[in-house]
C-alpha positions in Angstrom: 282.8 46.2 151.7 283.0 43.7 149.0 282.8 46.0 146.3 284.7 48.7 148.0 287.6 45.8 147.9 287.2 44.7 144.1 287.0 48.4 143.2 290.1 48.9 145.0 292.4 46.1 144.9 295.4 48.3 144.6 295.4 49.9 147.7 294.9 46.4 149.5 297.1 47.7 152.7 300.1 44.3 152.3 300.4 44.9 156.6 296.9 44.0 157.2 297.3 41.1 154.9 300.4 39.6 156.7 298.4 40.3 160.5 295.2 38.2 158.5 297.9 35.4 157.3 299.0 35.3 160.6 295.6 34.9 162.0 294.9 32.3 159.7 298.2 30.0 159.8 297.9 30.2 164.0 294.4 29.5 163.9 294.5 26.0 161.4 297.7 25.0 163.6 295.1 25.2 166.5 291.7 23.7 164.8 294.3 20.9 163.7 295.8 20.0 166.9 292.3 19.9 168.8 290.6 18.4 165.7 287.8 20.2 164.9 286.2 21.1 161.1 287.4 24.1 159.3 284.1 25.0 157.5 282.8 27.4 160.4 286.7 29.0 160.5 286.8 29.6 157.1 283.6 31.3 156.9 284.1 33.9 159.7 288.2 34.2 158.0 286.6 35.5 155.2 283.6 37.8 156.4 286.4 39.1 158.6 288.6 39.6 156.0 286.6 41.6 153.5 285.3 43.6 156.3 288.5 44.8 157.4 289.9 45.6 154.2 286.9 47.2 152.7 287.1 49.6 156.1 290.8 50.2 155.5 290.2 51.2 152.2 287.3 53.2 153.1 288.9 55.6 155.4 291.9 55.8 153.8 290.6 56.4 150.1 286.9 57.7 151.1 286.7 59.3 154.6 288.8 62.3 154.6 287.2 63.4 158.3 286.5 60.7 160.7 284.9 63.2 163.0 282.7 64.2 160.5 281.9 60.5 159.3 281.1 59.8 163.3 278.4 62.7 162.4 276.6 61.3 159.5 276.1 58.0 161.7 274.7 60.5 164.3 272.4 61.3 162.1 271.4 58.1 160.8 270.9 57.4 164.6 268.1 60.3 164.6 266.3 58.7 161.6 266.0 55.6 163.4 265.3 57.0 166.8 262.8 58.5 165.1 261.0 56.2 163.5 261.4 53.9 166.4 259.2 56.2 168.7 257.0 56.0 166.0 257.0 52.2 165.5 256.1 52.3 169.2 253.7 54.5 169.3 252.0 52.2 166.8 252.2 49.6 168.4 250.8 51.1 171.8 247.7 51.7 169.8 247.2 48.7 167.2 249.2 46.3 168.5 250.9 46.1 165.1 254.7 46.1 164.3 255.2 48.6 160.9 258.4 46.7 160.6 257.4 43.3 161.5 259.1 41.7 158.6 262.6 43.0 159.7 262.2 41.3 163.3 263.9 37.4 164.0 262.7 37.9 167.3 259.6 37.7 169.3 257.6 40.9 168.3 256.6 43.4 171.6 256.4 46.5 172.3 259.9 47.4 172.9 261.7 49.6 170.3 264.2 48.0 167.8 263.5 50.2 164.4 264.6 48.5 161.3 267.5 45.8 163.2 266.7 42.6 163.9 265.8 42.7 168.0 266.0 45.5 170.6 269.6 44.2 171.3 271.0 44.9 168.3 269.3 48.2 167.9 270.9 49.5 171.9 274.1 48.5 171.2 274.0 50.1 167.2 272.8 53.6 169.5 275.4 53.5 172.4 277.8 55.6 170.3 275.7 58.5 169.6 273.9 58.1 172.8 277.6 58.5 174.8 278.7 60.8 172.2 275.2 63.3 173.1 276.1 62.6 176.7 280.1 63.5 176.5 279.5 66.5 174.0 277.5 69.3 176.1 277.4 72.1 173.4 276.6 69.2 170.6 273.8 67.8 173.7 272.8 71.4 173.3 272.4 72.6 170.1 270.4 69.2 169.6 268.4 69.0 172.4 265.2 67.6 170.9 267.0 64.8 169.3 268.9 63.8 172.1 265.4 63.6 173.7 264.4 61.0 171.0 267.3 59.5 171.2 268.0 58.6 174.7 263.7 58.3 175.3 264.2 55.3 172.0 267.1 54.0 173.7 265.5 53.3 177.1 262.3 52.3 175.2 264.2 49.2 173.7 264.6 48.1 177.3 267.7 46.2 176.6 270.2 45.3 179.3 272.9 46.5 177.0 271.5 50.1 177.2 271.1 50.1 181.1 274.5 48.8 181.2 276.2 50.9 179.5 274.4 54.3 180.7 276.0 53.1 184.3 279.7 52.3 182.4 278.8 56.2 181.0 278.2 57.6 184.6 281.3 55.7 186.3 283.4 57.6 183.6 281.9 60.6 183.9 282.8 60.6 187.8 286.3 59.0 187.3 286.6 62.0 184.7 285.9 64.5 187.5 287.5 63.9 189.7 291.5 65.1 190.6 294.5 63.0 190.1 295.4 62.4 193.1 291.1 61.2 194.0 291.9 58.8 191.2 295.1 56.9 192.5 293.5 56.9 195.7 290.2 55.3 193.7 292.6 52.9 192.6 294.1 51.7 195.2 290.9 51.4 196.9 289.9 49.4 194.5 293.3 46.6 194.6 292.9 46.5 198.1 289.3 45.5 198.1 289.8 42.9 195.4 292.8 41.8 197.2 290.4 41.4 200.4 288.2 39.2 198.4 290.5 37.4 196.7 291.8 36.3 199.7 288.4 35.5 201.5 287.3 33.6 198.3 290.0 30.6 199.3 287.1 29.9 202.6 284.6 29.0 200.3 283.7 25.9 200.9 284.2 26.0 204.8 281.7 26.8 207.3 282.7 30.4 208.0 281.6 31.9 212.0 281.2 35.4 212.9 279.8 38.0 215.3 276.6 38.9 214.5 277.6 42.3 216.2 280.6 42.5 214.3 280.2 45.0 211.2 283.4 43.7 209.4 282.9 40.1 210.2 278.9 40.7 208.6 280.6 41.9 205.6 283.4 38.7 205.1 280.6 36.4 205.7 278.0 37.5 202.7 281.4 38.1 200.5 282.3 34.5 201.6 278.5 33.6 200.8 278.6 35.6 197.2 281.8 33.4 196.3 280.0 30.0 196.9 277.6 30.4 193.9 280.9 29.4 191.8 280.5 25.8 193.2 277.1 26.1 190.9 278.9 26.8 188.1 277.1 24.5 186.2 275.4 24.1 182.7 272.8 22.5 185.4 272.6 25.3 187.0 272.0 27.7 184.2 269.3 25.3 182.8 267.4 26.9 185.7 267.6 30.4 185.0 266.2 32.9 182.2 267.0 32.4 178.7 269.0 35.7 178.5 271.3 34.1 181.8 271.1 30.9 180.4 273.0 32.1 177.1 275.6 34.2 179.0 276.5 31.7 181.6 276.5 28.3 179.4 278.6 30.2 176.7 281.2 31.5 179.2 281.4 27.9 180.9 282.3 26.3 177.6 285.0 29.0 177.0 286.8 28.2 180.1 286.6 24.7 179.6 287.7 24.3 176.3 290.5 23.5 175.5 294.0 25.2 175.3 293.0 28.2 177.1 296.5 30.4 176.9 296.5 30.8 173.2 292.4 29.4 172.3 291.3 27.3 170.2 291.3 29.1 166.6 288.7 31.7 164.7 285.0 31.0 164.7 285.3 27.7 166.7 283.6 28.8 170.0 280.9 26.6 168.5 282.6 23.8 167.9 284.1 24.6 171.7 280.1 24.6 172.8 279.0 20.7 170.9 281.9 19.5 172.3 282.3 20.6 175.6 278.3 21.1 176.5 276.4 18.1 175.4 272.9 18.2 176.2 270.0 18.0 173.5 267.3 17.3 175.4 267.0 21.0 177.3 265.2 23.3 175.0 267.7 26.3 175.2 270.4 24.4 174.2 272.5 26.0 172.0 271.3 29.6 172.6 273.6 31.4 171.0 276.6 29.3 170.6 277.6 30.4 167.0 278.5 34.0 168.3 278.7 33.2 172.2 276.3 36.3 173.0 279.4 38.1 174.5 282.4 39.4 173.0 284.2 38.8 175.9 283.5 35.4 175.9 284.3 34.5 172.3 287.0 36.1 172.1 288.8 34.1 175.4 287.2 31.0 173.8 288.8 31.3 170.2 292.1 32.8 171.5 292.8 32.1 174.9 294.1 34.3 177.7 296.6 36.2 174.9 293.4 37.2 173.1 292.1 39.1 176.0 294.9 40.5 176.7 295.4 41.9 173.5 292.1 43.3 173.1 292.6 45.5 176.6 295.7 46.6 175.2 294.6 48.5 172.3 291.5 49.3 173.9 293.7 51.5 176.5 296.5 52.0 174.1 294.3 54.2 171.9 292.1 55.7 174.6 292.1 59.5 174.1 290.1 60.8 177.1 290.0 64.4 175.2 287.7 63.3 172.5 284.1 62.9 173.0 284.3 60.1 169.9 286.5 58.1 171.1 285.5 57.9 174.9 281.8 56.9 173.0 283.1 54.3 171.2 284.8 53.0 174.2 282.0 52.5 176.0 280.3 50.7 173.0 283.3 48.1 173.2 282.7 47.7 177.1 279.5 47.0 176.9 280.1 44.7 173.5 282.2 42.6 175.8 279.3 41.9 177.9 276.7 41.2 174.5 277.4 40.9 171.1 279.6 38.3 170.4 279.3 38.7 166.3 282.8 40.1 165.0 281.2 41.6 161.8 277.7 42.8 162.6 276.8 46.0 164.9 279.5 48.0 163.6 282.4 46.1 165.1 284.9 47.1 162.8 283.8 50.0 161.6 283.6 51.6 165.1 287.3 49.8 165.4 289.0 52.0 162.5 287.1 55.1 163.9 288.9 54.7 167.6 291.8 53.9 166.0 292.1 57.1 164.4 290.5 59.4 166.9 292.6 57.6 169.3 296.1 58.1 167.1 295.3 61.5 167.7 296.7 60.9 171.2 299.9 59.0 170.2 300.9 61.6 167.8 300.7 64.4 170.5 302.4 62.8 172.5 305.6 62.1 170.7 
C-alpha cells in the first residue's frame, strides 16, 4: 500500500483525506481531554491511513473487476487450503510443523498455513468459504476444492469458523423464507427481547414460581441467565479460559472507559485497558489489550456509542442480498466483530472497498 501511495500520489482521493483529518482532529480533542499519550494513536493514524489510500487507489487505478479480484483471492484461498491439509497431515505423522517459523503461537495440530495462528487463518477463509457456500453452480464446478477448503477450515478448529458457519446457516434460512415469514420472524424476535428485557429488572430478587408452571420455568432460568451480569468482573474472568478471559476483560474496560457516547480516540483501547484494569500480578493480564481481540469491542472503546452505530449503518446500507460477494463478506464482518479487533490486518480494509463496491451495485439500481 505504501508504494501503491508514493507511485500514485496524484490520484490521492482529497474526500478520503478530509474524512482522515476529521478522524484525526476528533480523535486528539478526545486523547487530550482524557489525557492519555499520543504515540499508540499516531501509529494506528498512520497504518490506517496508508492502508486506505493505497486501497482506494488500487481499485480505482488497478482493479477494473472487483468480482474478478474477489476470484483471485479465491484462489489464493485454494493454495493455502491446500497446503494446510498438507501441513496437517504432516504433522499427524512427524509431529513437525513445515511452517513452524511463521507461527507466534503455540504450535499443534490444528491448521493455520502460512498466518500466524489458526485464528487468523479462519477468519482470512470465511469469505471464500461463504462465497462457495452462497454460489451453488461456482460450489459446483469446484467441488473438490470446496472440499479442501471447508475440511481446512474446520481443521483450524477456531471459534471464529464455527461461528460464522452458524451466522451462514441463519442467513441462509432468513434468505428462504417469504416476506411475510420474515416480519413475522421479526417481531417474534422484539417481543421476546422485550420479554427479557423486562424480566432482567428482577435480577437481583428472589424470584418464586410453579414448578408445574411451563412459562413461569422459563422467566425463572431467563431471570437466572441475567444474574451472571452481577459477575461482571475482571475477577471473575481471571477464572475462566484464556480465550474468555481476553473477550470478557477487553469488553469490560470498553464500557468503563471513559466518555462512552463519542469514545475515547483512535488506537487508545489500550490505554483505556492500563488505566481502567490494573492488575499485574495475574498472568493473563493484558491478553490482547493492544487490539481488544474483538472488533466490536474496539471499536465502542475508541469511539463510543456513535462508532457502533456507524459501523451498522454502512454494514446494512451497502448490504446487497443478490450478490454472493457481498453477503460473504458480510458475514466475515459479523464474525470480525466477535474476533479480530486489528483495523489493518486480516483484510479489513480491503474486504471494506470490495463490499462497498459490490454493495453500490444495489444503491445504483435502485435510484
Amino acid at each position: 500500500m505504501t508504494i501503491i501511495v508514493t507511485l500514485n500520489l496524484r490520484k490521492i482521493n482529497i474526500k478520503i483525506i478530509g474524512a482522515l483529518v476529521l478522524v484525526a482532529l476528533a480523535s486528539v480533542c478526545q486523547i487530550s481531554y482524557v489525557g492519555y499519550s499520543f504515540g499508540k494513536f499516531i501509529q494506528q493514524y498512520v497504518l490506517l491511513s496508508i492502508t486506505i489510500l493505497g486501497c482506494d487507489i488500487l481499485f480505482k487505478s488497478y482493479v477494473k473487476d472487483v468480482e474478478a479480484f474477489f476470484m483471485k483471492y479465491v484462489s489464493l484461498v485454494r493454495l493455502l487450503a491446500i497446503i494446510g491439509l498438507i501441513q496437517f497431515i504432516i504433522y499427524a505423522i512427524t509431529n513437525v510443523d513445515i511452517l513452524a517459523f511463521t507461527a507466534v503461537t503455540q504450535i499443534s495440530l490444528r491448521i493455520r498455513g502460512w498466518l500466524a495462528e489458526p485464528g487468523w487463518y479462519a477468519a482470512f477463509l470465511t469469505p471464500a468459504v461463504a462465497y462457495y457456500l452462497y454460489d451453488r453452480e461456482y460450489r459446483k464446478k469446484n467441488k473438490w476444492y470446496f472440499r479442501a477448503t471447508m475440511l481446512s477450515y474446520l481443521l483450524s478448529l477456531s471459534a471464529l469458523a464455527y461461528f460464522a458457519l452458524f451466522l451462514m446457516f441463519i442467513m441462509y434460512l432468513y434468505n428462504r423464507m417469504a416476506k411475510a415469514l420474515r416480519i413475522i420472524m421479526m417481531a417474534v424476535v422484539i417481543c421476546s427481547v422485550l420479554w427479557i428485557v423486562s424480566l432482567s429488572a428482577q435480577v437481583g430478587r428472589t424470584y418464586e414460581y410453579d414448578n408445574d408452571d411451563f412459562m413461569g420455568t422459563i422467566e425463572m432460568k431467563i431471570v437466572q441467565s441475567f444474574s451472571v451480569f452481577n459477575f461482571f468482573k475482571p475477577e471473575y474472568f481471571e477464572k475462566m479460559n484464556a480465550s474468555t478471559y481476553a473477550t470478557m476483560t477487553n469488553l469490560w474496560v470498553a464500557c468503563n472507559a471513559p466518555m462512552r457516547v463519542i469514545g475515547t480516540g483512535l488506537g487508545t483501547h489500550e490505554l483505556n485497558y492500563e488505566s481502567e484494569y490494573r492488575n499485574t500480578s495475574y498472568y493473563l493480564y493484558g491478553l490482547n489489550k493492544e487490539d481488544a481481540y474483538s472488533l466490536f469491542t474496539r471499536i465502542f472503546s475508541e469511539f463510543g456509542v456513535v462508532g457502533v452505530i456507524a459501523l451498522f449503518l454502512c454494514l446494512f446500507l451497502f448490504y446487497n442480498r443478490k450478490s454472493a460477494i457481498n453477503r460473504a463478506i458480510f458475514i466475515y464482518y459479523m464474525s470480525m466483530l466477535i474476533r479480530g479487533g486489528s483495523y489493518t490486518m486480516y483484510g479489513i480494509v480491503l474486504f471494506a472497498f470490495m463490499y462497498y463496491y459490490t454493495g453500490c451495485k444495489k444503491i445504483e439500481k435502485g435510484r
